[in-house]
N, C-alpha and C positions, 0 to 999 in steps of 0.2 A: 829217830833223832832224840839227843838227848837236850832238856832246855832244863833254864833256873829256873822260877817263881816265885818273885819279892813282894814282898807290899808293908805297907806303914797303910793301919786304917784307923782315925782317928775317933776315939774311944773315950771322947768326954761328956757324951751323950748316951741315952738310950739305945737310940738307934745306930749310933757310932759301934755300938757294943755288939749288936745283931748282925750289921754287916760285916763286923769281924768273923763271928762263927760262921757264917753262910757261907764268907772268902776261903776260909780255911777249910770247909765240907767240902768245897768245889773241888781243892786242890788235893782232898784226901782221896777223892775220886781216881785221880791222874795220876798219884804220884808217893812220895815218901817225904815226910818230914823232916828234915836237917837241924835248920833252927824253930824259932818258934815262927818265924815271918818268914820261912824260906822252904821250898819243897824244890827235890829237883825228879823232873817226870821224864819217864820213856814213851815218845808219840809219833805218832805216823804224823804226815799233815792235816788230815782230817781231824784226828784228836785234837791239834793242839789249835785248829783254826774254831771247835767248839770249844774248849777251854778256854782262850782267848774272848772270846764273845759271850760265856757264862761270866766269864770274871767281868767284864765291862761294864754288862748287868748290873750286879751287883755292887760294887761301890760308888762312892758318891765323887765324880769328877773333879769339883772342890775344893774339899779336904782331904782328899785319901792321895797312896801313889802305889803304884801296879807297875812292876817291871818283869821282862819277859828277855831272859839270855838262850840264844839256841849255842849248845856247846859241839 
């Protein structure tokens, strides 16, 4: 299946900054870059239920926003 991968990670902090790279390695894992805050990835269910779950990890609930389009 083919899905998007958005996020807005809020980057006025240190560590605002780190969870940026680490969101963007995860998804460089999965998938191809479009924009700079957008990948769109080819996955089975299993992949995208770990990518799902690696990204959740990784930002902060909070501040941050993590959107998931299956096309």
């Amino acid at each position: 299946m083919w899905i998007i991968v958005a996020y807005d990670v809020c980057t006025e902090t240190k560590p605002g900054r780190r969870r940026l790279r680490r969101v963007a390695q995860v998804c460089k894992d999965y998938g191809q870059r479009v924009q700079k805050s957008v990948f769109e990835c080819q996955v089975n269910e299993m992949m995208y239920e770990k990518l799902r779950r690696s990204l959740l990890r990784e930002i902060d609930h909070d501040q941050d926003n993590l959107r998931f389009y299956r096309l």
